[in-house]
Predicted model as a PDB file, atoms N, CA, C, CB and O in Angstrom, pLDDT in the B-factor column:
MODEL        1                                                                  
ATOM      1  N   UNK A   1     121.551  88.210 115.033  1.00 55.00           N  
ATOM      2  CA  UNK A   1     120.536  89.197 114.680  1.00 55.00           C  
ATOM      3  C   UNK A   1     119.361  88.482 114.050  1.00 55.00           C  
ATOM      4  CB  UNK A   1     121.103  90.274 113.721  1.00 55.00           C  
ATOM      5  O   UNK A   1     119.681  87.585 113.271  1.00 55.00           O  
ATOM      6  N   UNK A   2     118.152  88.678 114.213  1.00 63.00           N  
ATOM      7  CA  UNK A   2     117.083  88.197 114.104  1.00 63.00           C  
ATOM      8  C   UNK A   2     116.302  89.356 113.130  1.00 63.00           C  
ATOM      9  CB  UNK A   2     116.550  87.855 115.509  1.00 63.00           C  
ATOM     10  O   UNK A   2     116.718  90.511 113.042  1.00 63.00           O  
ATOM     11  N   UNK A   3     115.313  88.940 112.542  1.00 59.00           N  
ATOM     12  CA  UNK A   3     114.610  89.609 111.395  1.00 59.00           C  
ATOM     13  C   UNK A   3     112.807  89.188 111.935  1.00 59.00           C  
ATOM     14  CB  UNK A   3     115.257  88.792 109.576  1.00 59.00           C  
ATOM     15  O   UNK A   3     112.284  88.201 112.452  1.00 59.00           O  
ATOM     16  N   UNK A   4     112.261  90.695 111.417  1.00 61.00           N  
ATOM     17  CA  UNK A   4     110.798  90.486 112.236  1.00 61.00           C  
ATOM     18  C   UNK A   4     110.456  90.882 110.764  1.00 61.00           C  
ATOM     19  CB  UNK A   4     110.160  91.571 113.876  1.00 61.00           C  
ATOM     20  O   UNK A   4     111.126  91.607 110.029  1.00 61.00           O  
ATOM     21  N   UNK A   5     109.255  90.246 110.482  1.00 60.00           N  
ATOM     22  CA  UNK A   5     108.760  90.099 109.272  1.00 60.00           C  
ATOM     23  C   UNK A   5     107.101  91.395 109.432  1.00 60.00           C  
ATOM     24  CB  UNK A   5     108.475  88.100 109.014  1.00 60.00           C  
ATOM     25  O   UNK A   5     106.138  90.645 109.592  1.00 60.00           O  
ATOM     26  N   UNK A   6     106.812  92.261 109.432  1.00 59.00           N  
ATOM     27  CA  UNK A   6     105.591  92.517 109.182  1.00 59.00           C  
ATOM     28  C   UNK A   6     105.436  92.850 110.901  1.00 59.00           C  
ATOM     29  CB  UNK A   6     104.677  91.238 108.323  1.00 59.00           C  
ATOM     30  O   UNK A   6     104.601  92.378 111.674  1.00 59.00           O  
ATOM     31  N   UNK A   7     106.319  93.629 111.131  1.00 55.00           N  
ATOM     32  CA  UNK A   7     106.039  94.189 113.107  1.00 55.00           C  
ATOM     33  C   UNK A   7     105.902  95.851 112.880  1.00 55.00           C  
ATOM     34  CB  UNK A   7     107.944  93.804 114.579  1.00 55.00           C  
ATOM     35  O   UNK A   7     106.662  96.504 112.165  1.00 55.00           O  
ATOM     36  N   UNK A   8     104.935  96.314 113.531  1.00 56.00           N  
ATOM     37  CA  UNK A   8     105.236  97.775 113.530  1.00 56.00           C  
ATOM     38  C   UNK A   8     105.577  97.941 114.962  1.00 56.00           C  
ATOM     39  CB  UNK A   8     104.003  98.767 113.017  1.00 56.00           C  
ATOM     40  O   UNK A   8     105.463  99.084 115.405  1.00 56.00           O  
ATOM     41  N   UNK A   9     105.959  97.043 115.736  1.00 59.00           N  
ATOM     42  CA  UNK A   9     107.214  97.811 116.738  1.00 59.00           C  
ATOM     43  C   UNK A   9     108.394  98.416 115.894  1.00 59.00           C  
ATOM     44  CB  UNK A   9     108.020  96.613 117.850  1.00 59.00           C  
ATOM     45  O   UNK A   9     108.513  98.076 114.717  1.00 59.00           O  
ATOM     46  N   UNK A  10     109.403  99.443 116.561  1.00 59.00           N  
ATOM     47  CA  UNK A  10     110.318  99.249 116.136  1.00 59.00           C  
ATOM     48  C   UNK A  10     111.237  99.125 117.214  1.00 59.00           C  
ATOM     49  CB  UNK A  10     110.494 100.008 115.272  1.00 59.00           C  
ATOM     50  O   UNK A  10     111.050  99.969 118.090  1.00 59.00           O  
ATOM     51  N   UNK A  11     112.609  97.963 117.518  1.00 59.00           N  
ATOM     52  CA  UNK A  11     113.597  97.201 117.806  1.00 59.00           C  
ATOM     53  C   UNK A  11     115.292  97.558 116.817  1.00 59.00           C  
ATOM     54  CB  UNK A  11     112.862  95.721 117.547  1.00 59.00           C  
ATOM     55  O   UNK A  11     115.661  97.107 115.733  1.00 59.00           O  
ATOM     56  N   UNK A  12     116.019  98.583 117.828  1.00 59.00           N  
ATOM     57  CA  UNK A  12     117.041  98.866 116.851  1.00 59.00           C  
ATOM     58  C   UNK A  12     117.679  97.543 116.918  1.00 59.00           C  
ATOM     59  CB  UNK A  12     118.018 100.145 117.152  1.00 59.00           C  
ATOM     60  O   UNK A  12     118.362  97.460 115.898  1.00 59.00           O  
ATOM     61  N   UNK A  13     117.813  96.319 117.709  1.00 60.00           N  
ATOM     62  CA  UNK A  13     118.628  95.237 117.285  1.00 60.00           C  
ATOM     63  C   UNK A  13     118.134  94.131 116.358  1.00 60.00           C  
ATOM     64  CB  UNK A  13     119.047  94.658 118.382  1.00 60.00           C  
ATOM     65  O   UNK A  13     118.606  92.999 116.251  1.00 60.00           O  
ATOM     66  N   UNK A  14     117.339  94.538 115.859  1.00 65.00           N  
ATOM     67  CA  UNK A  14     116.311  93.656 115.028  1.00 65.00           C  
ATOM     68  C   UNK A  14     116.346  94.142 113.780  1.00 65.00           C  
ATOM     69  CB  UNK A  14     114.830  93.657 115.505  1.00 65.00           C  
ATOM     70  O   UNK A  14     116.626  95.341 113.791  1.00 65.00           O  
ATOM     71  N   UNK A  15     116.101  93.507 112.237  1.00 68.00           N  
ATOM     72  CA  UNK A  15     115.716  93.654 111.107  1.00 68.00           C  
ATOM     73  C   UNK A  15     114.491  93.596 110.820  1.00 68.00           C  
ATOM     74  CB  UNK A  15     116.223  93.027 110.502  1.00 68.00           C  
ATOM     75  O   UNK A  15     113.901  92.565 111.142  1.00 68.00           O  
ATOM     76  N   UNK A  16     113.799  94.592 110.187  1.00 67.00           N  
ATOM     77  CA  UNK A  16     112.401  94.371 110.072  1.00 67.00           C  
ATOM     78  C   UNK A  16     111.973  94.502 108.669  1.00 67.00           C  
ATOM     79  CB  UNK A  16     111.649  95.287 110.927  1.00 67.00           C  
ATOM     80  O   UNK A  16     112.454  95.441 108.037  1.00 67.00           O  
ATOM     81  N   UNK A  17     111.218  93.779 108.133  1.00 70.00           N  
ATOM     82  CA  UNK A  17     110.878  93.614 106.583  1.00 70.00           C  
ATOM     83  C   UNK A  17     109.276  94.135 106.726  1.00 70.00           C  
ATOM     84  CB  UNK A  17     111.095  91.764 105.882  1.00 70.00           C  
ATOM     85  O   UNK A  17     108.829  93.987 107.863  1.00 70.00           O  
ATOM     86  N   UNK A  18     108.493  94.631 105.895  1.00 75.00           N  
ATOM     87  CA  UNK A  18     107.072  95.415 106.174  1.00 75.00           C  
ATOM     88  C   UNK A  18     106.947  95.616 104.630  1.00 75.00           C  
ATOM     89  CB  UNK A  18     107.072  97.051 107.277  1.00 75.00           C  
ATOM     90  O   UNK A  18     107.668  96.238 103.849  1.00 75.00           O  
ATOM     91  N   UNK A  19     106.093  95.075 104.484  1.00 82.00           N  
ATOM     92  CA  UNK A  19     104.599  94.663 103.266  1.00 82.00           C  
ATOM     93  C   UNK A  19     104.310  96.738 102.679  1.00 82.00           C  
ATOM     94  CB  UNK A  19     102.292  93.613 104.767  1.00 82.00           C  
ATOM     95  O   UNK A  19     104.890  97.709 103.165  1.00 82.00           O  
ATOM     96  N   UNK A  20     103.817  96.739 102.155  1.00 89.00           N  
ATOM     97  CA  UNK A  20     103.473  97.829 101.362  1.00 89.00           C  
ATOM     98  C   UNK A  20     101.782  97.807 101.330  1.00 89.00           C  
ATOM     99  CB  UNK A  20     104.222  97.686  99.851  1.00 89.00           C  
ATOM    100  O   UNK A  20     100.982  98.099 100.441  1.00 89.00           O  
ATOM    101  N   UNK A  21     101.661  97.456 102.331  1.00 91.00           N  
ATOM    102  CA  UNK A  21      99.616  97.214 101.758  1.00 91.00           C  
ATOM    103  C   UNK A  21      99.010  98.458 100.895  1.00 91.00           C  
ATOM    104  CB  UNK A  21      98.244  97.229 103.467  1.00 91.00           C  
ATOM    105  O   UNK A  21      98.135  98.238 100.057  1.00 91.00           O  
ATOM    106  N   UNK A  22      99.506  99.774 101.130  1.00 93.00           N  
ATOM    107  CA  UNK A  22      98.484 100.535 100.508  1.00 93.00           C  
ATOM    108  C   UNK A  22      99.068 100.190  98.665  1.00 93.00           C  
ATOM    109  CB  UNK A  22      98.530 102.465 101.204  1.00 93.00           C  
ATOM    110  O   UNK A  22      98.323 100.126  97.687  1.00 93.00           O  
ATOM    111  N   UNK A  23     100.357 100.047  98.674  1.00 94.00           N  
ATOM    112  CA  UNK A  23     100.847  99.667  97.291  1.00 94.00           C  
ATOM    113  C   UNK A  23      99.802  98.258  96.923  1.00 94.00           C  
ATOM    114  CB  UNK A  23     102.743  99.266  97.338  1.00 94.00           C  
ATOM    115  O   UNK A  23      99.129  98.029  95.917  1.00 94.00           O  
ATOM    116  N   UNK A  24      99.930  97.719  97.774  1.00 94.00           N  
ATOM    117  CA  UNK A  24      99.061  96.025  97.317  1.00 94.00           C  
ATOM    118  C   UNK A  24      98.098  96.453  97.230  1.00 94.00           C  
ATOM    119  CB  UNK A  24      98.887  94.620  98.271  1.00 94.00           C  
ATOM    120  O   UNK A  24      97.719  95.741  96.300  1.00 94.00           O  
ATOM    121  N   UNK A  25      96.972  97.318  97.498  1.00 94.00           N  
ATOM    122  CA  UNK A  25      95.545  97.462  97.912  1.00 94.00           C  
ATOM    123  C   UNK A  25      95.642  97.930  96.396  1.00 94.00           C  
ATOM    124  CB  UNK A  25      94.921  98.527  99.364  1.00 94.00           C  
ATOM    125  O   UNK A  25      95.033  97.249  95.572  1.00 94.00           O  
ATOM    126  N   UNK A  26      96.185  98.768  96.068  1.00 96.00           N  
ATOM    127  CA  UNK A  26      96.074 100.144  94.929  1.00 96.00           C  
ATOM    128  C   UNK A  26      96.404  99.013  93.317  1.00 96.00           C  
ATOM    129  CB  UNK A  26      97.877 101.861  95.344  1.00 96.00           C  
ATOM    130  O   UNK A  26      95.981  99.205  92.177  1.00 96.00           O  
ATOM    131  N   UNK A  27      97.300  97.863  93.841  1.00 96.00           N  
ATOM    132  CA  UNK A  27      97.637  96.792  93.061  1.00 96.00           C  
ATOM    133  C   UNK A  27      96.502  96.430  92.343  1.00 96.00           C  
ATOM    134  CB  UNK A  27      98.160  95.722  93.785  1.00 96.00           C  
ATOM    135  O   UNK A  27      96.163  96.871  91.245  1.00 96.00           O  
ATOM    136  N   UNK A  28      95.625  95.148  93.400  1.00 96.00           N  
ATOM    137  CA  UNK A  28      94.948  94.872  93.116  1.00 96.00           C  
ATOM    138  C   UNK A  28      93.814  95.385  92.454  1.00 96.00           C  
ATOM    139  CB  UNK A  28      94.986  94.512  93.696  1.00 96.00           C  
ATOM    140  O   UNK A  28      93.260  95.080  91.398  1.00 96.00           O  
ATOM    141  N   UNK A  29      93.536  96.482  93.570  1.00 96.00           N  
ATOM    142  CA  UNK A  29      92.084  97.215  92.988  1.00 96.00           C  
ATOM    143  C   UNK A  29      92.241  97.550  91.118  1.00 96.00           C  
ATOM    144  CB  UNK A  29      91.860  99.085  94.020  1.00 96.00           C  
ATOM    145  O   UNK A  29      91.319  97.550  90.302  1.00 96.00           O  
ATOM    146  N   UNK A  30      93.713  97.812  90.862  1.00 95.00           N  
ATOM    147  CA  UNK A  30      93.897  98.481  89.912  1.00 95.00           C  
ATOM    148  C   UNK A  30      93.576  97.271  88.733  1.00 95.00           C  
ATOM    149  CB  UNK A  30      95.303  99.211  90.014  1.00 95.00           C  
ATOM    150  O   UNK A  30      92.717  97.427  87.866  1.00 95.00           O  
ATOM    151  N   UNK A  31      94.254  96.285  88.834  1.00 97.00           N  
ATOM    152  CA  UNK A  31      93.784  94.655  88.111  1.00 97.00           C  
ATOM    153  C   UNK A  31      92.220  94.682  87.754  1.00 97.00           C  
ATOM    154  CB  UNK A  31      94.012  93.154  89.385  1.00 97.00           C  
ATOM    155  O   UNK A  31      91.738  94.536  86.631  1.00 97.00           O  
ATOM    156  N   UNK A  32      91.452  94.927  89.099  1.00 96.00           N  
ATOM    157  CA  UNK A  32      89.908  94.715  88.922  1.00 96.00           C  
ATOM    158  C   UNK A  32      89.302  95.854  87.923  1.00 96.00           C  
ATOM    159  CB  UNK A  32      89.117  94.815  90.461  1.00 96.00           C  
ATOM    160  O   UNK A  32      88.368  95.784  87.125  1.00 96.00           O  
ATOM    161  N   UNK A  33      89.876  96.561  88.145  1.00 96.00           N  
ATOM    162  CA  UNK A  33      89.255  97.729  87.161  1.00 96.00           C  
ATOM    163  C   UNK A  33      89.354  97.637  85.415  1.00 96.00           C  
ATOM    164  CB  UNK A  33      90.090  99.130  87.580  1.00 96.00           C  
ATOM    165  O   UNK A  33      88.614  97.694  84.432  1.00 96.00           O  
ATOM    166  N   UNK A  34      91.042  97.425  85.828  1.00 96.00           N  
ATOM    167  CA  UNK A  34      91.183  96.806  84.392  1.00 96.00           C  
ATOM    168  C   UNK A  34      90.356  96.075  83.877  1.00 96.00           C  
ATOM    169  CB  UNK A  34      92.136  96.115  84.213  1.00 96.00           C  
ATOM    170  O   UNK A  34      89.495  96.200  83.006  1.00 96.00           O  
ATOM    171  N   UNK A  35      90.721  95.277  84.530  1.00 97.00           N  
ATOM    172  CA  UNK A  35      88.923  93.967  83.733  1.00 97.00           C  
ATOM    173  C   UNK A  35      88.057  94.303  83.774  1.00 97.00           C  
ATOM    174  CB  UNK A  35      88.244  92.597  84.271  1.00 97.00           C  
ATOM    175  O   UNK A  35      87.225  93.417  83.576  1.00 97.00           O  
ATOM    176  N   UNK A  36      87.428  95.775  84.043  1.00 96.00           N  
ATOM    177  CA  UNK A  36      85.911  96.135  84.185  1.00 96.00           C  
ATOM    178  C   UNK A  36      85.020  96.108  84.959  1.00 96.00           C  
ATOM    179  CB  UNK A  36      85.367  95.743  83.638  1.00 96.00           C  
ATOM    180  O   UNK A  36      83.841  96.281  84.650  1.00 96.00           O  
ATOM    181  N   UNK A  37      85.383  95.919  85.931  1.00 96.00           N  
ATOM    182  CA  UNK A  37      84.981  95.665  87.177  1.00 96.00           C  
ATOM    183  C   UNK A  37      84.625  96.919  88.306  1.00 96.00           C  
ATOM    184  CB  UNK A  37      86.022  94.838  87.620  1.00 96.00           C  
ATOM    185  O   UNK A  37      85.339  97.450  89.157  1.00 96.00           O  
ATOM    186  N   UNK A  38      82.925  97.183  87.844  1.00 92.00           N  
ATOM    187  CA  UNK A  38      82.706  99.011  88.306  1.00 92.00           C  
ATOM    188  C   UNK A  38      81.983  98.744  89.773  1.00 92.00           C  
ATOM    189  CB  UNK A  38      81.338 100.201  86.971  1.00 92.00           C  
ATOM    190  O   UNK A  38      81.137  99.594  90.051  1.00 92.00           O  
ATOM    191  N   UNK A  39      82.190  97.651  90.800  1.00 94.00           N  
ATOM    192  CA  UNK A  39      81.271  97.363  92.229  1.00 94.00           C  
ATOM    193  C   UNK A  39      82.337  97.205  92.459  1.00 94.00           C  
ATOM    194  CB  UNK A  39      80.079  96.273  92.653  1.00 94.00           C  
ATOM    195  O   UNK A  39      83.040  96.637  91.623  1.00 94.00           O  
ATOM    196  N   UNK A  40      82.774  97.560  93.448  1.00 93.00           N  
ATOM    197  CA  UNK A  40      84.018  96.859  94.009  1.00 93.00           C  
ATOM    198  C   UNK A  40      84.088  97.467  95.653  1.00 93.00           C  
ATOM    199  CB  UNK A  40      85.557  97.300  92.968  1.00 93.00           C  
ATOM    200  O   UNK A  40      84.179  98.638  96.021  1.00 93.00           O  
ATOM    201  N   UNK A  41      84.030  96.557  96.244  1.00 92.00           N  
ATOM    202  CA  UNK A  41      83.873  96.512  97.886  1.00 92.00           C  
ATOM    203  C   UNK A  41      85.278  96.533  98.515  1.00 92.00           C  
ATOM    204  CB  UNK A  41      83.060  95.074  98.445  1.00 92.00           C  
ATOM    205  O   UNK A  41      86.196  95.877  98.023  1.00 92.00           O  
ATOM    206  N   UNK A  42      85.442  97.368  99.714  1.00 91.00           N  
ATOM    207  CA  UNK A  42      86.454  97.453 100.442  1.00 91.00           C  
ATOM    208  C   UNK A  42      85.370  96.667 102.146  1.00 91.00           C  
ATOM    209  CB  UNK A  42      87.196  99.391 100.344  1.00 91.00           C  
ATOM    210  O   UNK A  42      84.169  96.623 102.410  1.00 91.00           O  
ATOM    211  N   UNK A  43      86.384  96.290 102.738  1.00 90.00           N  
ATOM    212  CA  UNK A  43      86.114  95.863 103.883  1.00 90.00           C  
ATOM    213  C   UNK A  43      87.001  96.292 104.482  1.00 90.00           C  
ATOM    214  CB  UNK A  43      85.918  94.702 104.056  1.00 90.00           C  
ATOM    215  O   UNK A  43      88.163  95.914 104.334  1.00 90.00           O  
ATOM    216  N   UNK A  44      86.598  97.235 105.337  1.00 86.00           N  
ATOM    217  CA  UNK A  44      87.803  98.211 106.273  1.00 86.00           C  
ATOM    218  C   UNK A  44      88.317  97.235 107.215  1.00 86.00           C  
ATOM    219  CB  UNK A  44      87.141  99.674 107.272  1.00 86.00           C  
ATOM    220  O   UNK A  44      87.764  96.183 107.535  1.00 86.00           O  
ATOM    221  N   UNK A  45      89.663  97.782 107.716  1.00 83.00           N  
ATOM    222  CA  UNK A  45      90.331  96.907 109.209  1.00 83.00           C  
ATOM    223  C   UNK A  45      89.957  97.965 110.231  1.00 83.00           C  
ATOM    224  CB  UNK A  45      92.352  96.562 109.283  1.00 83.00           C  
ATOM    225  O   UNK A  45      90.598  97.662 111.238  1.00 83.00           O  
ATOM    226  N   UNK A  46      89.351  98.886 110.440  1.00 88.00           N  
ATOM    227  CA  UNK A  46      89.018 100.000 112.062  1.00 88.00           C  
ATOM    228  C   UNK A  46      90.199 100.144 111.917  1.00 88.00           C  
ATOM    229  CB  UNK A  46      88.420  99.468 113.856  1.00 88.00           C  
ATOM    230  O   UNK A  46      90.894 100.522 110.974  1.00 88.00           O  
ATOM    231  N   UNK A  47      90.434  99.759 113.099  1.00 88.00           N  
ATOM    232  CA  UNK A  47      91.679 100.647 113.709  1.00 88.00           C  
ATOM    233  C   UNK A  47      93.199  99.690 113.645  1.00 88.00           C  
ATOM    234  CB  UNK A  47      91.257 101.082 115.571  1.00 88.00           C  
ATOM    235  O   UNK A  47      94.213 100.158 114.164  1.00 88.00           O  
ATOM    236  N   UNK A  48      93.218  98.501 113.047  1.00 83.00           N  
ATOM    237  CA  UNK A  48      93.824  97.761 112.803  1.00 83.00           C  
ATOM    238  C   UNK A  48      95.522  98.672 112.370  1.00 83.00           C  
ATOM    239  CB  UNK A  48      92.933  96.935 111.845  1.00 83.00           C  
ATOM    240  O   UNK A  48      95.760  99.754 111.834  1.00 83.00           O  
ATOM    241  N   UNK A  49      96.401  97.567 112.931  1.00 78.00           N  
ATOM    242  CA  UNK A  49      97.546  98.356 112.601  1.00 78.00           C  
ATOM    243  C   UNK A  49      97.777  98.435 111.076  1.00 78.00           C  
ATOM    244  CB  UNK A  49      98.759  97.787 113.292  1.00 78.00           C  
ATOM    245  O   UNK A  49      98.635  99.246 110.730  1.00 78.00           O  
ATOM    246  N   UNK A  50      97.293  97.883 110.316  1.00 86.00           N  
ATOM    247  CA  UNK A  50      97.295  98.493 108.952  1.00 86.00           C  
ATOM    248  C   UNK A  50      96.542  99.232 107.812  1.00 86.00           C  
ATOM    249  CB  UNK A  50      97.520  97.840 108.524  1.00 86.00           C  
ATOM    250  O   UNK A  50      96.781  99.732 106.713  1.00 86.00           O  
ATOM    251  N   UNK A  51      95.537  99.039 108.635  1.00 91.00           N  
ATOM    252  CA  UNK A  51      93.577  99.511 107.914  1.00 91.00           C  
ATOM    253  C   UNK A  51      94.025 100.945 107.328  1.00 91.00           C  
ATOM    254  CB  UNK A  51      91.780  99.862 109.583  1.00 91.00           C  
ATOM    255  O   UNK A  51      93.739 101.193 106.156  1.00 91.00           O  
ATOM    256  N   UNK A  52      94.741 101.927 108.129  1.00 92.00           N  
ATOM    257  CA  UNK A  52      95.189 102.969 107.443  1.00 92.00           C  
ATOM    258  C   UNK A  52      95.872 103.122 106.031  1.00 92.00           C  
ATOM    259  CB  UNK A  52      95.871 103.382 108.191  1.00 92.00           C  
ATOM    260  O   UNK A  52      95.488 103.784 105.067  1.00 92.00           O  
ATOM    261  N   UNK A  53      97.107 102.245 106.188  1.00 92.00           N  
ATOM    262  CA  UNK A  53      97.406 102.185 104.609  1.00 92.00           C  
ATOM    263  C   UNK A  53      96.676 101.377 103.361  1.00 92.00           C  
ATOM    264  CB  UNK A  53      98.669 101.697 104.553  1.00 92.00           C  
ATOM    265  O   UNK A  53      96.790 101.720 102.184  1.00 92.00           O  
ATOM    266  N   UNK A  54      95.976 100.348 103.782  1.00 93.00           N  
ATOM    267  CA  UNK A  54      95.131  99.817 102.959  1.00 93.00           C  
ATOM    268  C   UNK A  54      94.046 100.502 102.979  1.00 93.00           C  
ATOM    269  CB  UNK A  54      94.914  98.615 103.153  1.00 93.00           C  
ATOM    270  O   UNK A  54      93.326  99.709 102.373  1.00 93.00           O  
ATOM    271  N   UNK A  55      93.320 101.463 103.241  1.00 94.00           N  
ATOM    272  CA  UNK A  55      92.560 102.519 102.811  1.00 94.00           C  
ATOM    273  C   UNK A  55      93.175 103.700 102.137  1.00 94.00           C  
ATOM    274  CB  UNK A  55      91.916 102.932 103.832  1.00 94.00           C  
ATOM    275  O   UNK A  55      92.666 104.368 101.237  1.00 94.00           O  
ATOM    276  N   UNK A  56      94.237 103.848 102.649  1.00 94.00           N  
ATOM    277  CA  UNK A  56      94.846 104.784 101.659  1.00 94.00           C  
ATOM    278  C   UNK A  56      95.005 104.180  99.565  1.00 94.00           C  
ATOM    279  CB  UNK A  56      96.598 104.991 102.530  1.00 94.00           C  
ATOM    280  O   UNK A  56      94.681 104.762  98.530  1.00 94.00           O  
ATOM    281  N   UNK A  57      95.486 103.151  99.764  1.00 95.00           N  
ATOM    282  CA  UNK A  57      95.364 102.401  98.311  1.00 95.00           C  
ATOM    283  C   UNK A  57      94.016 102.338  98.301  1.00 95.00           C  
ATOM    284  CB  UNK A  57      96.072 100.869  98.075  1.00 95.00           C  
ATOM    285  O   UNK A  57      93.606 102.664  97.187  1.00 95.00           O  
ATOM    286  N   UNK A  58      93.229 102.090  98.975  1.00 95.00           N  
ATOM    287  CA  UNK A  58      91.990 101.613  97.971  1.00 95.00           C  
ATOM    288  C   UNK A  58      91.360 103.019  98.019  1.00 95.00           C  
ATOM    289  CB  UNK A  58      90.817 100.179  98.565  1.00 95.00           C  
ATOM    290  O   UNK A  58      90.746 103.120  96.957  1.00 95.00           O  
ATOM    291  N   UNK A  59      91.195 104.281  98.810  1.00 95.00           N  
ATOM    292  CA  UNK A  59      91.010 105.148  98.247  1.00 95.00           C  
ATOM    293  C   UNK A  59      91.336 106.179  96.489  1.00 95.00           C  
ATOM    294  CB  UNK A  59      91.279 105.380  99.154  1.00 95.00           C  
ATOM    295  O   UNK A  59      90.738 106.859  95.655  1.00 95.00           O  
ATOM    296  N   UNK A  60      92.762 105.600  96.830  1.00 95.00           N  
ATOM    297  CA  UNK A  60      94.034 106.480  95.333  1.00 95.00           C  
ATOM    298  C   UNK A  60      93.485 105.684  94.265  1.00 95.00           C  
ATOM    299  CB  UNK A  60      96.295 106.140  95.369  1.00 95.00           C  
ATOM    300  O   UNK A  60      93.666 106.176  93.151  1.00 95.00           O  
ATOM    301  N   UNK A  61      92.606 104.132  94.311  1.00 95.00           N  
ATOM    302  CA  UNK A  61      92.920 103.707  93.109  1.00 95.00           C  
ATOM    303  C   UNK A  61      91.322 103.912  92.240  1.00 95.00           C  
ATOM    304  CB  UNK A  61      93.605 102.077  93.255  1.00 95.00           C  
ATOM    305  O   UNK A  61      90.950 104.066  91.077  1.00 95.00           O  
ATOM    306  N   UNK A  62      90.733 103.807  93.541  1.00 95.00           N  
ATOM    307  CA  UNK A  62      88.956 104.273  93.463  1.00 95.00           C  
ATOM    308  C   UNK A  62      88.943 105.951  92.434  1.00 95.00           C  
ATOM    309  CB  UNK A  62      88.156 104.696  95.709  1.00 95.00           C  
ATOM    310  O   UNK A  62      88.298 106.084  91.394  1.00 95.00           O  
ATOM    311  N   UNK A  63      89.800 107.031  93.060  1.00 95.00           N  
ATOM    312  CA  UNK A  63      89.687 108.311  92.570  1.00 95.00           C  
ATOM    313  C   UNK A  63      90.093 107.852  91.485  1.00 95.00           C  
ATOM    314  CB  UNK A  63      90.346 109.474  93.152  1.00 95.00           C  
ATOM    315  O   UNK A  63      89.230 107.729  90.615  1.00 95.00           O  
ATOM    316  N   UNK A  64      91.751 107.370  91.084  1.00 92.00           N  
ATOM    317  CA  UNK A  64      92.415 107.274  89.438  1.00 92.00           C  
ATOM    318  C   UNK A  64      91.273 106.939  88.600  1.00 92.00           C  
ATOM    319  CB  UNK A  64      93.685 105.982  89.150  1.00 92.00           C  
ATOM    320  O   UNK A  64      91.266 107.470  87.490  1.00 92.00           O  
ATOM    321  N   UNK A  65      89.800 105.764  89.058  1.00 90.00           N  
ATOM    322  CA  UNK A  65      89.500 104.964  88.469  1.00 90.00           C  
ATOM    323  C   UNK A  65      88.285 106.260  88.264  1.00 90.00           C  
ATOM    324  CB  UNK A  65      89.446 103.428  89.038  1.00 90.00           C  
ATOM    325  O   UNK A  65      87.317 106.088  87.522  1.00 90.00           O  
TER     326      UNK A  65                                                      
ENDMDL                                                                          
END                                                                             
C-alpha cells in the first residue's frame, strides 16, 4: 500500500495525507495581525485545486481581524 501525500484524486487502495490550507492560511494571517500588521495581501490561486480553501482562511481571518 502506497500513501499519496497532498492528491485530491481519490484512490480506495491508496492512503492519502492532505494539508489543511484554509487552517494554514487563517494560521498565518492570524500571526501577522498579531504583530500589527493592518496591509496584508492575498494572492489568489483561480481555480487552482486549492485556491478555494486558502481563500476560505484568508477570508475568516480578515473578518475575525
Amino acid at each position: 500500500m502506497g500513501v499519496m501525500i497532498d492528491e485530491a484524486r481519490r484512490c480506495l487502495a491508496e492512503g492519502v495525507v492532505r494539508s489543511a490550507d484554509d487552517v494554514g492560511v487563517y494560521a498565518a494571517l492570524d500571526h501577522l495581525i498579531t504583530l500589527g500588521h493592518t496591509r496584508i495581501a492575498f494572492v489568489d490561486g483561480g481555480a487552482g485545486p486549492v485556491a478555494g480553501a486558502r481563500r476560505r482562511g484568508y477570508h475568516r481571518a480578515m473578518h475575525r481581524a
